[in-house]
C-alpha positions in Angstrom: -27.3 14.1 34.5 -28.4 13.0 30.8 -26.6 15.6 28.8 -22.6 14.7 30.2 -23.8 10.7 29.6 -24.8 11.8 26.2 -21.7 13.9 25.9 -19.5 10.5 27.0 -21.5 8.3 24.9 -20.7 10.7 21.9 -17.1 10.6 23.1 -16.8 7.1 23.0 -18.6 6.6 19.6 -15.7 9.2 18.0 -12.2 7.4 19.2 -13.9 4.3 18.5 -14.5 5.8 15.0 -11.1 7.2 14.7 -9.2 3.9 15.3 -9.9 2.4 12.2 -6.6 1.8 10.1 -3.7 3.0 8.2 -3.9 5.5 5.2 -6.6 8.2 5.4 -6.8 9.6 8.9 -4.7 11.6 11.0 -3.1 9.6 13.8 -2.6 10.9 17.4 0.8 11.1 18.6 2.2 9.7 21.9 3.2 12.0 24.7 6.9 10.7 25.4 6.2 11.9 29.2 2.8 10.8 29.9 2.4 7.9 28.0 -1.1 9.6 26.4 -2.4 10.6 22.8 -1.9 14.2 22.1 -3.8 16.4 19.4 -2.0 17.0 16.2 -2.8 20.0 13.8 -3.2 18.4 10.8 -1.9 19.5 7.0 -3.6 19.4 3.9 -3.0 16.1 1.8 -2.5 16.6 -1.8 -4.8 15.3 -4.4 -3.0 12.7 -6.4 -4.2 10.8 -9.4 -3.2 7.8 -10.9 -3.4 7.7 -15.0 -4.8 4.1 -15.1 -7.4 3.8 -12.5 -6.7 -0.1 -12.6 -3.9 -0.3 -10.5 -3.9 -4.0 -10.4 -6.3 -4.1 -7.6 -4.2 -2.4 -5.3 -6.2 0.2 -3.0 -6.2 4.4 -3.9 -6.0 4.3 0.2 -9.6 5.4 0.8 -10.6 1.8 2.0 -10.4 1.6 5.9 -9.5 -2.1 5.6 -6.5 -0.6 3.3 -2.8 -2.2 3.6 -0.2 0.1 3.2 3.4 -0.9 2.9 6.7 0.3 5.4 9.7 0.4 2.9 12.2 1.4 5.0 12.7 2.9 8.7 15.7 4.5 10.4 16.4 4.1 14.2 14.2 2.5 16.6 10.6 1.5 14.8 8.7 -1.1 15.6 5.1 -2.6 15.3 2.3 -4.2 17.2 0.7 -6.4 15.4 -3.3 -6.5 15.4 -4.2 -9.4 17.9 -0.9 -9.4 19.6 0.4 -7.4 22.6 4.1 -6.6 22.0 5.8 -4.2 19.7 8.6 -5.8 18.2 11.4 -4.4 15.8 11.0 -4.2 12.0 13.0 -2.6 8.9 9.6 -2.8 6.9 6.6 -4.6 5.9 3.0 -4.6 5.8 0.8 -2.5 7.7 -2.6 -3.7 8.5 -5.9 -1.7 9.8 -5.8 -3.0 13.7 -1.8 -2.6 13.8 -0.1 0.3 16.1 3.3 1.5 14.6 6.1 3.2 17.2 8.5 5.7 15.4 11.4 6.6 18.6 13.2 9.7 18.9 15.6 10.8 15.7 13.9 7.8 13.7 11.7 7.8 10.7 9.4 5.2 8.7 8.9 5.6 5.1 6.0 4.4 4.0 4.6 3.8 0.4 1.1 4.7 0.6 -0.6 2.6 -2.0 0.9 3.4 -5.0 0.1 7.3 -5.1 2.5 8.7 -2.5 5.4 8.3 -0.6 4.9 9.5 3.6 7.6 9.8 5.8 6.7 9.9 9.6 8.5 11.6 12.5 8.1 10.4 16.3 4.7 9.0 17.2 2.8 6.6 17.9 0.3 5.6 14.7 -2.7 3.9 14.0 -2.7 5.4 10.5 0.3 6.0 8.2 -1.5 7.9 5.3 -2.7 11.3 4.8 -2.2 14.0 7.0 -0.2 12.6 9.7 3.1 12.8 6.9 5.2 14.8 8.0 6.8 15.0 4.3 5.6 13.4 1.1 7.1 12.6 -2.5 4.1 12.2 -4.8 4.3 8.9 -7.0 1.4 9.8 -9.2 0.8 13.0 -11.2 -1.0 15.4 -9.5 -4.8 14.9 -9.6 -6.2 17.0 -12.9 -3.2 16.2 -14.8 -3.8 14.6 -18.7 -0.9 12.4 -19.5 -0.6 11.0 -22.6 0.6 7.5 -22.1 3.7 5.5 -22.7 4.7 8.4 -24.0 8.6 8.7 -23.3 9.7 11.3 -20.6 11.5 13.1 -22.7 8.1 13.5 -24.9 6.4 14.7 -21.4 5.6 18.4 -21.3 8.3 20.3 -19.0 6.1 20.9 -16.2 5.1 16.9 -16.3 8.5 16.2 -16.9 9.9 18.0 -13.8 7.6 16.9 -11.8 8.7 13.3 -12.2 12.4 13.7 -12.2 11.9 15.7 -9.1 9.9 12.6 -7.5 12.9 10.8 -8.9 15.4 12.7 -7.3 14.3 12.6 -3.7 13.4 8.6 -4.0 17.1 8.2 -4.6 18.1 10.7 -1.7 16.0 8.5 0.6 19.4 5.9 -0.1 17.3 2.5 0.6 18.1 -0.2 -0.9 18.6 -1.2 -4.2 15.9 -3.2 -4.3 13.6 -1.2 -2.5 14.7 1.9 -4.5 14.2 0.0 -7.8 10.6 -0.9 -6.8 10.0 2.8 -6.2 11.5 4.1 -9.2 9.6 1.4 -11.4 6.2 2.6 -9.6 6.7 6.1 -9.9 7.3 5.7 -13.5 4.2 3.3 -13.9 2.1 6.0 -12.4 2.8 8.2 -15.2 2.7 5.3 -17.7 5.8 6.3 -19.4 7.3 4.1 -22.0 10.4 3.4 -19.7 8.4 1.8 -16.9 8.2 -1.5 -19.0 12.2 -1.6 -18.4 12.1 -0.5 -14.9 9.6 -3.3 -13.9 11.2 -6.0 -15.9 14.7 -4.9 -13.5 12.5 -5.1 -10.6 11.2 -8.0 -11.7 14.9 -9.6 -11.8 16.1 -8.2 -8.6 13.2 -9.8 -6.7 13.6 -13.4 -8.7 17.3 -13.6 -6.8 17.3 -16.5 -4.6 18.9 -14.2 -1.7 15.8 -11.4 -2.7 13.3 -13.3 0.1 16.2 -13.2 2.8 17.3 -9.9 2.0 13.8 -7.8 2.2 12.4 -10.2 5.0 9.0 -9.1 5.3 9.0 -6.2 2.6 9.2 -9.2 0.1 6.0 -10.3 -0.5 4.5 -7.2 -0.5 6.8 -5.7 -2.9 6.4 -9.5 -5.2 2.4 -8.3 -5.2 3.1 -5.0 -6.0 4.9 -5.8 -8.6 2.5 -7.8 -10.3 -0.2 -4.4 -10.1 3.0 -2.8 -11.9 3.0 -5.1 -14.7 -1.1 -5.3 -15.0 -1.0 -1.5 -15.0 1.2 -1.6 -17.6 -1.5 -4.1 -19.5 1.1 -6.7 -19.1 -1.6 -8.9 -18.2 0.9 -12.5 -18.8 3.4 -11.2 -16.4 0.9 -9.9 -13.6 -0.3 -13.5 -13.6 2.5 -15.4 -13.5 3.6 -12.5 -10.7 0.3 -13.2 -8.7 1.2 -16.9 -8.8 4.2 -16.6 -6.9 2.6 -14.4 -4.3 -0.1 -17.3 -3.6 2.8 -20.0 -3.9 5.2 -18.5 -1.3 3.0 -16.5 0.9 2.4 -20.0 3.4 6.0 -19.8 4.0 5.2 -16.2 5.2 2.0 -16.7 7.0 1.3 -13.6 5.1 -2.6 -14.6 4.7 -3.5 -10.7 3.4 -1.0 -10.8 0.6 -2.2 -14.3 -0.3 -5.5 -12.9 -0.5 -5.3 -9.4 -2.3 -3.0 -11.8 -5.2 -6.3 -14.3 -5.4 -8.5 -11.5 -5.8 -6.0 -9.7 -8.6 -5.4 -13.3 -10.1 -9.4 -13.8 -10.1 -9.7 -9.8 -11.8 -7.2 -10.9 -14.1 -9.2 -14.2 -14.8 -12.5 -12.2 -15.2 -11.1 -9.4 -17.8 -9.3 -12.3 -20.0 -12.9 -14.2 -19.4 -12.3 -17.1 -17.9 -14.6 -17.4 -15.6 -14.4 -21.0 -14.1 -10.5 -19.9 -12.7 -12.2 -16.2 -12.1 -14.8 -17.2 -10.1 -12.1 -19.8 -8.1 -9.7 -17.0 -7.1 -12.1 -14.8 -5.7 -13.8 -16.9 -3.7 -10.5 -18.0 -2.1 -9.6 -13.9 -1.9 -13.1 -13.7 0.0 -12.6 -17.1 2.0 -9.0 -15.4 3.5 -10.4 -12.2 4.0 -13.4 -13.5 6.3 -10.9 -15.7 8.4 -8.9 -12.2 8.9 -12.2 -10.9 9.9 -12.1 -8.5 7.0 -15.8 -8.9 6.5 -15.7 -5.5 4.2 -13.4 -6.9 1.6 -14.7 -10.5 1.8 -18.1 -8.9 0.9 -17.4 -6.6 -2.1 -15.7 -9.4 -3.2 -18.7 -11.5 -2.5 -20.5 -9.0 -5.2 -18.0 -9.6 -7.7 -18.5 -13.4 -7.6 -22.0 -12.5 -8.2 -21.7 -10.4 -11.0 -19.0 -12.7 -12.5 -21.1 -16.0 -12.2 -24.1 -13.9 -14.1 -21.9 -13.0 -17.0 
């Protein structure tokens, strides 16, 4: 009797393991007839690589507390929310570790996983929207390896550089989102690659999301793409603009109730603080980042953060 009770316990251990979050783990699809997860072969994901390894605090997608951002679905797709019991409708947003997502038949959900790639899913249900549940991908970063000599112009990029990119280019604008949501994309794939042009692309973005009707019109994608933004800008080493960027985030996000978006923009605003060494309004930032993320219950982030406080207040 002890070795199938061992072999349940060990069961039990891996799905609990398994259920983690969104972005670096192969999800289980739903059986449409039997209501139950079935096995999916999974595909190789890609290395990617971003240039600048500060991406404005925003997550490579390695991090099992990782948020990952839905820019556009088609059809039926909706979300259950971590804590909550219903799946409800959504044209994009933020995806949390906890939350389930529910691709129907003939639809598909686009998700921008952290900077680095874009995913699309197929049918399924998802506890994970990274990695090698994609059923296609457009990489948003140059392949990892790649030496890119930056703010270089495009037209200065080697041709095999350069083709890459235009071909990332070209299927972002096939995808036909919307403007917004395409110039968001655009101006990150071109931040990945640090090219000279990104500066204009963001500062368009940057417009596009300051419209009065920008909120309204993205719903929930809008403070997530308003954070985003700001990592654009501080990859860029625009430092003034990822600020004043981050600001807005914390400013707005109550109107939201979008606590994890106020959070990661405290923690950037505190990063930003900390590099530029001012350390009173450093320290301050993060501890409010690590104050929201232990009220989430995101004890891993609140204590990595914790560390940085540390190190900051010894500097």
């Amino acid at each position: 009797m002890k070795k199938p009770n061992q072999a349940s316990l060990f069961a039990l251990m891996v799905i609990a393991f398994m259920g983690i979050s969104c972005g670096h783990e192969p999800s289980a699809k739903t059986d449409a007839n039997k209501g139950r997860n079935t096995n999916q072969t999974p595909t190789p994901t890609p290395n990617v690589n971003n240039v600048n390894k500060d991406n404005g605090g925003a997550s490579t997608g390695e991090d099992e507390n990782d948020t990952v951002t839905i820019i556009r679905t088609e059809g039926g797709v909706t979300q259950k929310f971590k804590g909550t019991s219903d799946f409800v409708h959504i044209d994009g947003g933020a995806f949390h570790s906890g939350d389930l997502l529910l691709v129907g038949d003939a639809s598909t959900a686009v998700i921008d996983c952290n900077e680095s790639t874009l995913c699309s899913l197929g049918k399924g249900e998802y506890s994970r929207c990274c990695g090698d549940v994609c059923q296609s991908r457009i990489p948003l970063a140059p392949p990892d390896g790649t030496e890119v000599l930056a703010f270089s112009k495009i037209s200065d990029l080697p041709p095999e550089q350069m083709h890459l990119l235009q071909s990332s280019e070209s299927k972002i604008r096939a995808l036909r989102a919307n403007e917004v949501t395409t110039q968001f994309l655009i101006a990150t794939l071109y931040s990945s690659w640090k090219v000279k042009e990104a500066n204009q692309e963001i500062d368009k973005l940057s417009q596009k999301l300051n419209d009065p009707q920008a909120p309204q019109k993205l719903d929930k994608l809008y403070l997530p793409m308003l954070k985003k933004s700001g990592d654009l800008y501080r990859r860029m080493d625009n430092k003034s603009q990822a600020e004043q960027t981050y600001k807005k985030v914390v400013e707005q996000a109550p109107q939201t109730n979008d606590q994890q978006v106020k959070a990661d923009a405290h923690v950037s605003l505190g990063e930003i603080y900390k590099d530029t060494g001012r350390k009173e309004e450093a320290v301050q930032n993060l501890q409010k980042g690590q104050q929201l993320y232990e009220q989430q219950g995101n004890r891993k982030k609140a204590e990595d953060i914790r560390k940085t406080i540390v190190k900051v207040q010894k500097q």
